[in-house]
C-alpha positions in Angstrom: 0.0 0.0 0.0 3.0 2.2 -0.8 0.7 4.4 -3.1 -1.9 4.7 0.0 1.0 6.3 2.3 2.3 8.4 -0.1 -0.8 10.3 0.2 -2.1 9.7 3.2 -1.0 12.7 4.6 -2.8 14.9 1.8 -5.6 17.0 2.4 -8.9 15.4 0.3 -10.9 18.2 -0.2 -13.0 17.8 -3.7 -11.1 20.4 -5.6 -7.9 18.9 -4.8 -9.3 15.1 -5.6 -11.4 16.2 -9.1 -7.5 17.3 -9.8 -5.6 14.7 -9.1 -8.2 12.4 -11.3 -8.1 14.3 -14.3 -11.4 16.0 -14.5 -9.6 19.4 -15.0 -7.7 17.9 -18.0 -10.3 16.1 -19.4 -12.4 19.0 -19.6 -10.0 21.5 -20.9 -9.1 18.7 -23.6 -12.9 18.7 -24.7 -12.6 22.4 -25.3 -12.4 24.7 -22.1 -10.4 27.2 -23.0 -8.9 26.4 -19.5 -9.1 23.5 -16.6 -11.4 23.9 -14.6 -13.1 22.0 -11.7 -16.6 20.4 -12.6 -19.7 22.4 -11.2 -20.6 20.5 -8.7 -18.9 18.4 -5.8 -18.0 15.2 -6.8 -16.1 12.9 -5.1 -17.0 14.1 -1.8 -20.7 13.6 -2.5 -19.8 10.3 -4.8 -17.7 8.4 -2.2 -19.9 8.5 0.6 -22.3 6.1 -1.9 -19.0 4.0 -2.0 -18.7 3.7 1.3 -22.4 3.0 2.3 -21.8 0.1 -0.4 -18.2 -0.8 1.0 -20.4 -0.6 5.1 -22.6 -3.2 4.2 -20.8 -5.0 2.4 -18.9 -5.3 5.3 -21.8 -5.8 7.9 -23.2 -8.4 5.7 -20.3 -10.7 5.4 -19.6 -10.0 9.2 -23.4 -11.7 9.4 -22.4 -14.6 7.6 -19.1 -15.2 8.9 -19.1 -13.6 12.5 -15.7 -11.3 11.5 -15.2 -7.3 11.5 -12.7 -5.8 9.1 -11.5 -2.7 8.7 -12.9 -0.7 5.6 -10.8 1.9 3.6 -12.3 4.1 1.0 -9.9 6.2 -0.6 -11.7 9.6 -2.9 -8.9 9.4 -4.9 -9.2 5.7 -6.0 -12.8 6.3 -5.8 -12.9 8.7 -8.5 -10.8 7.4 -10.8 -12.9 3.9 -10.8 -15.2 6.5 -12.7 -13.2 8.3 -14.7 -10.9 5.1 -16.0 -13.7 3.3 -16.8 -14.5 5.9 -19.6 -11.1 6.8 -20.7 -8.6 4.1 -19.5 -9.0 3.2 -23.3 -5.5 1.7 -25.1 -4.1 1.9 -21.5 -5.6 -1.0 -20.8 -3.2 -3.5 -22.6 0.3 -3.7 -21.9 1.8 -2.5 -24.2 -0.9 0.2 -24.9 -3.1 -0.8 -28.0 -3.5 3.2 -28.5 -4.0 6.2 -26.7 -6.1 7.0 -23.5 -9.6 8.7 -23.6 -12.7 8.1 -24.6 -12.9 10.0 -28.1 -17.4 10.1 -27.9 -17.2 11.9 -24.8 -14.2 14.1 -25.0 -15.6 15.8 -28.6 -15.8 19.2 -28.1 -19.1 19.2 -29.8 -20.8 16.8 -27.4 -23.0 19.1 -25.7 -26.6 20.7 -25.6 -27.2 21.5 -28.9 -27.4 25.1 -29.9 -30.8 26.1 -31.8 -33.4 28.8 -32.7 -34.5 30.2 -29.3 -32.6 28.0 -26.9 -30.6 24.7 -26.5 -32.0 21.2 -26.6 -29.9 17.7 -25.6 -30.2 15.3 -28.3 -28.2 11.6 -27.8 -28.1 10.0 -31.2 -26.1 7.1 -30.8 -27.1 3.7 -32.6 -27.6 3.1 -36.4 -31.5 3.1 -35.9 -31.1 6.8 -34.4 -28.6 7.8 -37.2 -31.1 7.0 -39.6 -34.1 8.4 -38.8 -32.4 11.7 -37.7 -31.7 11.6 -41.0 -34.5 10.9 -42.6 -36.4 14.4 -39.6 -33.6 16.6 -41.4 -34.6 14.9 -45.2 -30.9 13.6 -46.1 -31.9 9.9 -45.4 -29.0 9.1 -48.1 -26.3 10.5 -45.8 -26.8 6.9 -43.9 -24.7 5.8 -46.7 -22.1 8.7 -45.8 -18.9 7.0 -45.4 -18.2 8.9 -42.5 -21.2 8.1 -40.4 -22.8 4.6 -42.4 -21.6 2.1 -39.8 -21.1 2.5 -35.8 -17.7 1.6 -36.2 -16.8 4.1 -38.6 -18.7 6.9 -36.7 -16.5 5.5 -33.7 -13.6 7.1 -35.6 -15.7 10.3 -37.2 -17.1 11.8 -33.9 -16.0 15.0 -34.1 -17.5 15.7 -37.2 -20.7 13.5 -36.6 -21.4 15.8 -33.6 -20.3 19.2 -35.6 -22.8 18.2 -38.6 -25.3 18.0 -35.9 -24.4 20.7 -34.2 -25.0 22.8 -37.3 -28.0 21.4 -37.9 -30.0 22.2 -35.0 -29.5 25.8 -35.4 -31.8 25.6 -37.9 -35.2 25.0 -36.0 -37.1 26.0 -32.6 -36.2 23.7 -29.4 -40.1 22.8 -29.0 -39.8 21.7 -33.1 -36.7 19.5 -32.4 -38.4 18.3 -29.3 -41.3 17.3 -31.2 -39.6 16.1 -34.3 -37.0 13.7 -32.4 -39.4 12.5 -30.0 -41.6 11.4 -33.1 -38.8 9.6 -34.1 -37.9 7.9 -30.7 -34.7 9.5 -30.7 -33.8 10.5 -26.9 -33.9 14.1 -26.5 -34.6 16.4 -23.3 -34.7 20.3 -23.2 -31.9 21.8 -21.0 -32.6 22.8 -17.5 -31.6 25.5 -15.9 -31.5 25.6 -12.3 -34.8 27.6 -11.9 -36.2 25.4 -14.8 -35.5 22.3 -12.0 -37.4 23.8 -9.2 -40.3 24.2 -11.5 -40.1 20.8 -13.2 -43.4 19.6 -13.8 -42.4 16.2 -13.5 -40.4 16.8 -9.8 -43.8 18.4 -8.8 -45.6 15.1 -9.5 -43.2 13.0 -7.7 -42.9 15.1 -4.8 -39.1 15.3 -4.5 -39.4 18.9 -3.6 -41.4 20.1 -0.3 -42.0 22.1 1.7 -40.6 22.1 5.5 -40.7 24.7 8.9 -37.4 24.8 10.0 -37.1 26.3 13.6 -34.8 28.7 13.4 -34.6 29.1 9.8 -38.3 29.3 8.9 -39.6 28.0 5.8 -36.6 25.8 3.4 -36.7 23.7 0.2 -36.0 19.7 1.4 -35.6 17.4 -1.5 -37.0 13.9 -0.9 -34.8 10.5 -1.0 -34.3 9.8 -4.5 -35.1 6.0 -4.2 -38.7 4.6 -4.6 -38.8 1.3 -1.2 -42.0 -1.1 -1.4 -41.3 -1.3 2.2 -39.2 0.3 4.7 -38.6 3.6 2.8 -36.1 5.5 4.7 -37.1 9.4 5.5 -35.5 12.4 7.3 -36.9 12.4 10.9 -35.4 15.6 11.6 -34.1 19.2 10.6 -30.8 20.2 8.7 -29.2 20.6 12.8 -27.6 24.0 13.9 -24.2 24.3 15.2 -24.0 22.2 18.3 -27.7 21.7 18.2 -27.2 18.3 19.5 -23.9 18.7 21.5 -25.5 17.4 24.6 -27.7 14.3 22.9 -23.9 13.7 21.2 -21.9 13.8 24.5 -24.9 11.6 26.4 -24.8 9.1 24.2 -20.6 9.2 24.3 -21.2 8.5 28.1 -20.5 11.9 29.5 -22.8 12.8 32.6 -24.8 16.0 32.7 -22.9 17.3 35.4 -19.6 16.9 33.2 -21.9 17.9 30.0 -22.9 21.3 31.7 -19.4 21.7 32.3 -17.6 21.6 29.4 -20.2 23.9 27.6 -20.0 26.7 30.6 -16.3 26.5 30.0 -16.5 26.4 26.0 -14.9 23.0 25.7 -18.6 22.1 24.1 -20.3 24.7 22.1 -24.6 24.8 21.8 -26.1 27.3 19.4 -26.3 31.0 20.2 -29.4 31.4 22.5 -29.5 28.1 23.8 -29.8 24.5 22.8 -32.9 24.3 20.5 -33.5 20.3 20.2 
């Protein structure tokens, strides 16, 4: 585990991790015009999935067998299981068959696609798709194209399979391509923005947004479990917790006395939220 001491010491925050995997590289080499972290947090967020997996994994074989273990999750290794398993590519053999990456994803001109009043996400991926987005623009002989006839020979054409299409789209409304490539059972979803989310239509029939009185806060947003359970469906019991909201219930549980309790939070040892405990 030389690899797992060398940086063991190293802070893991997710802008440091998302580095050290590639995702600044890989998105520059798609086109950024510099790296740049992806918008969102992602290996903190993605690795605690890992290790609820990794937990009971653990608990159940401990069941069978009657053993503990200890259980390591490393965000670096973590994230790379991800990203490798795109763009590991020729560096799988040994020696390399061909270079690294993933050349579908890392085209620059993968992305929402550009039209009339807006942008619209369009996959169009297998020869079935090909051809009848060719037959919605009226070039059904460009099937025969020698750069986009075959799936293997697209494979090796991406770039300019995705720039033709790219071009394309410019040329009608979103709501037209919608309707066009849905007619034609090609997958296609307008783009969200983050205030088109909170007034999804379809989030509002699920539920996954509600409603909730905070007691301090007043009135938030809470977004539901995203899991559907026939039984047992696990739900939040309580409030996103102030600072030291539960430093006594913590300390209790830890053994502490409330003698000793009181006294570390008189002396500042313990901290409770300004104005008193509120649970």
């Amino acid at each position: 585990m030389a690899g797992f001491l060398l940086y063991a010491a190293k802070a893991a925050y997710d802008d440091m991790i998302q580095g050290a995997a590639g995702i600044p590289h890989l998105l520059q080499k798609q086109g950024a015009a510099e790296p740049r972290y992806a918008p969102m947090i992602v290996a903190d967020r993605s690795v605690g999935q890992q290790v609820a997996s990794a937990v009971s994994a653990a608990l159940y074989y401990r069941e069978k067998t009657g053993k503990g273990q200890r259980v390591d999750v490393p965000m670096f290794e973590h994230l790379l299981q991800m990203i490798l398993g795109d763009h590991l590519g020729g560096y799988t053999f040994e020696p390399p068959h061909g270079p690294p990456g993933y050349i579908r994803i890392l085209s620059p001109d993968r992305r929402p696609y550009e039209t009339k009043d807006g942008y619209v996400c369009a996959l169009i991926y297998n020869d079935k798709q090909w051809a009848a987005y060719f037959r919605v623009i009226g070039r059904p002989e460009l099937m025969k194209d020698p750069k986009f006839a075959t799936q293997e020979v697209r494979s090796k054409n991406y770039d300019a399979a995705y720039f033709f299409v790219a071009e394309e789209m410019k040329k009608r409304t979103t709501a037209e391509w919608i309707e066009a490539l849905e007619a034609a059972d090609i997958p296609v979803q307008r783009m969200n923005s983050l205030a088109d989310i909170v007034a999804d239509p379809h989030l509002a029939a699920t539920g996954f947004f509600r409603m909730v009185e905070h007691p301090s806060e007043g009135k938030i947003r809470s977004m539901a479990v995203p899991s559907e359970w026939s039984d047992s469906a696990p739900e939040y019991r309580r409030h996103a917790p102030r600072l030291g909201e539960h430093t006594r219930e913590v300390l209790q549980e830890a053994g502490y006395s409330k003698e000793r309790i009181e006294r570390l939070i008189a002396s500042g040892a313990a901290g409770v939220p300004a104005g008193g405990d509120v649970s």
